[in-house]
C-alpha positions in Angstrom: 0.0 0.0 0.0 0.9 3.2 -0.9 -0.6 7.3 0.6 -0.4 9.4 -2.0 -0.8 13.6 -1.5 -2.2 15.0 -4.8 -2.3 18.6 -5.3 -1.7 20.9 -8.6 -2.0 24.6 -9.5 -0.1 25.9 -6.1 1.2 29.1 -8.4 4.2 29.5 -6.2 2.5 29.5 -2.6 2.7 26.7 -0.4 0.3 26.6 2.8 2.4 25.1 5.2 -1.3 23.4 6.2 -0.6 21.0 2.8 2.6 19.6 4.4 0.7 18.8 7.9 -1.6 17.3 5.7 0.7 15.5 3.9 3.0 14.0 6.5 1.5 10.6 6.7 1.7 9.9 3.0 4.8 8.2 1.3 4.5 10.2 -1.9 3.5 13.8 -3.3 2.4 13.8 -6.5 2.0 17.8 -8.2 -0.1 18.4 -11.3 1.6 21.3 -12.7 1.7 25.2 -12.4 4.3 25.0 -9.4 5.3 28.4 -10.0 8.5 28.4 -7.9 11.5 26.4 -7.2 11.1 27.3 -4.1 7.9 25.5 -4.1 9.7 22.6 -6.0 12.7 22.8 -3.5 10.2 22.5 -0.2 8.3 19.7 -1.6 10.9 17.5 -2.6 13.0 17.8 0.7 9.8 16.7 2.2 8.8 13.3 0.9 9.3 11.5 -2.5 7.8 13.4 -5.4 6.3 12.4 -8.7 5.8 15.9 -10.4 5.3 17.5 -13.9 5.8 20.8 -14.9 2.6 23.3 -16.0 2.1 26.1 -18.2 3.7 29.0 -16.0 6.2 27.0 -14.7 9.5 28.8 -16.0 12.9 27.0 -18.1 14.4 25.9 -14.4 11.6 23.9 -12.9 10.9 22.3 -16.6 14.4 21.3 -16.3 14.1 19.7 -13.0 10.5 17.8 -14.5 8.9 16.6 -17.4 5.8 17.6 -19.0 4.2 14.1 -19.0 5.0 11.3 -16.6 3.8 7.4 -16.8 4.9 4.8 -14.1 3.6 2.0 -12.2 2.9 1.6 -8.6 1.0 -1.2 -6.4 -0.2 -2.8 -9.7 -1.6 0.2 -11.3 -0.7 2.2 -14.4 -0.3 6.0 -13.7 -0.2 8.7 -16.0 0.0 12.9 -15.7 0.3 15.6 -17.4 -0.7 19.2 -16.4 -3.5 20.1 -19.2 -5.7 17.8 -20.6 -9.0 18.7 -20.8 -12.1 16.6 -18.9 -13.5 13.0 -19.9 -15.3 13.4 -23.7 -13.4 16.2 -24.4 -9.7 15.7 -23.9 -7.0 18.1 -25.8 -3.9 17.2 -27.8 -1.5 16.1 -26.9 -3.2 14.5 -23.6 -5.8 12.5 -25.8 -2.7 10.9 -27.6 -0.4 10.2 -24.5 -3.8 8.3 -23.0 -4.0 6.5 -25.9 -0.2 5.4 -25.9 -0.1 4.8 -21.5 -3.8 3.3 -21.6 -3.3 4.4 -17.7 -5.8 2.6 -15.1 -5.5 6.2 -13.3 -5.2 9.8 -15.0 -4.2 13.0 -13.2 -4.1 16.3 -14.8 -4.5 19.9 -13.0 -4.9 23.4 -14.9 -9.0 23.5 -14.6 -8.3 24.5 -10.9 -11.3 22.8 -10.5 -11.6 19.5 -8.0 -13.3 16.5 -9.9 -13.4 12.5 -9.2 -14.4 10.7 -12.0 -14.8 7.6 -14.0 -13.9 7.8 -17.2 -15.9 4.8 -19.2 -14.2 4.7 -22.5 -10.8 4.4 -21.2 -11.9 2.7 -18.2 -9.6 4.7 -16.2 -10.3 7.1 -12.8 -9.3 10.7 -13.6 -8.4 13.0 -10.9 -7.7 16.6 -10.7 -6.8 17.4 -7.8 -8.2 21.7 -8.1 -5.8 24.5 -7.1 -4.2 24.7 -3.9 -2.4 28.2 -4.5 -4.0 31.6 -3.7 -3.6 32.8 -7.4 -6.2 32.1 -9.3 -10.6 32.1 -10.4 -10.8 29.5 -8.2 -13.3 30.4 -5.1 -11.6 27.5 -2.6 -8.5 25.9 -2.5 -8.3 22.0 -2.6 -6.1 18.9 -3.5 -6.9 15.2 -2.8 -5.1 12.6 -0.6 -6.2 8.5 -1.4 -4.1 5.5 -1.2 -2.8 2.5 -4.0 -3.4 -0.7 -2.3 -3.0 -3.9 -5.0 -4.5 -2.6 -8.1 -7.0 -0.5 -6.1 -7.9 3.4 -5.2 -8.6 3.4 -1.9 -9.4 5.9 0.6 -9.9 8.9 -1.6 -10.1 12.5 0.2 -10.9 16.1 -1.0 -9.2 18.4 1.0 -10.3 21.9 1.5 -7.7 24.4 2.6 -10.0 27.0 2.7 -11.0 30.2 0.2 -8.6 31.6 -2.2 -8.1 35.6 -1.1 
């Protein structure tokens, strides 16, 4: 079994809250639109981290992460990217990368919008975790926490961290 911490969109601020929140689980996982190595820097000092890189996200943090990432963990195919759209009605280049990973879970960010969901045609579970930064549309600030036991989500939480301003 593994605790994952999922978050996306944190635009360069980093509620210390996300780390309390976060200290039980034995990976982070980031969506995209870090915003800072600073950000980058914290997060990665602070457990293992699986992260890709988002449309703000300058030359130095693309350097230090890719823009879509596909592993394996506890029997489960994962893939993420940071934009890609919503079940029905991905965009290129995510609908292609899907196509390629045929991932049993999918995690984008970018909507800064929270949503579980199962996606029928690729029979996968998509997950975007929402914006946890205070830059932004986005009214509250969210991310999800869940764990991968054998082939299985388990567990799954939205957070709320609060409102954005």
């Amino acid at each position: 079994m593994v605790k994952i911490g999922l978050l996306s969109d944190t635009h360069g601020h980093l509620d210390d809250r996300i780390l309390d929140y976060f200290k039980d689980v034995d990976e982070i996982w980031h969506a995209g639109d870090i915003g800072s190595m600073e950000v980058l820097d914290r997060l990665q000092a602070y457990k293992p981290c699986r992260i890709v890189f988002g449309n703000i996200d300058d030359h130095e943090i693309r350097r230090e992460t890719k823009e879509f990432l596909s592993f394996e963990i506890e029997k489960m195919k994962i893939s993420m990217t940071h934009i890609a759209g919503k079940p029905g009605k991905y965009v290129e280049p995510a609908h292609q990368f899907i196509e390629e990973t045929k991932p049993d879970v999918f995690i984008c960010g970018h909507s800064h919008i929270l949503l579980v969901k199962h996606d029928p045609r690729y029979k996968m579970l998509w997950l975007n975790p929402g914006a946890c930064g205070i830059k932004g549309f986005h009214p509250i600030r969210t991310m999800l926490r869940f764990q991968i036991n054998n082939g299985k989500v388990e567990k799954m939480e939205a957070i709320e961290l609060g409102r954005r301003a």
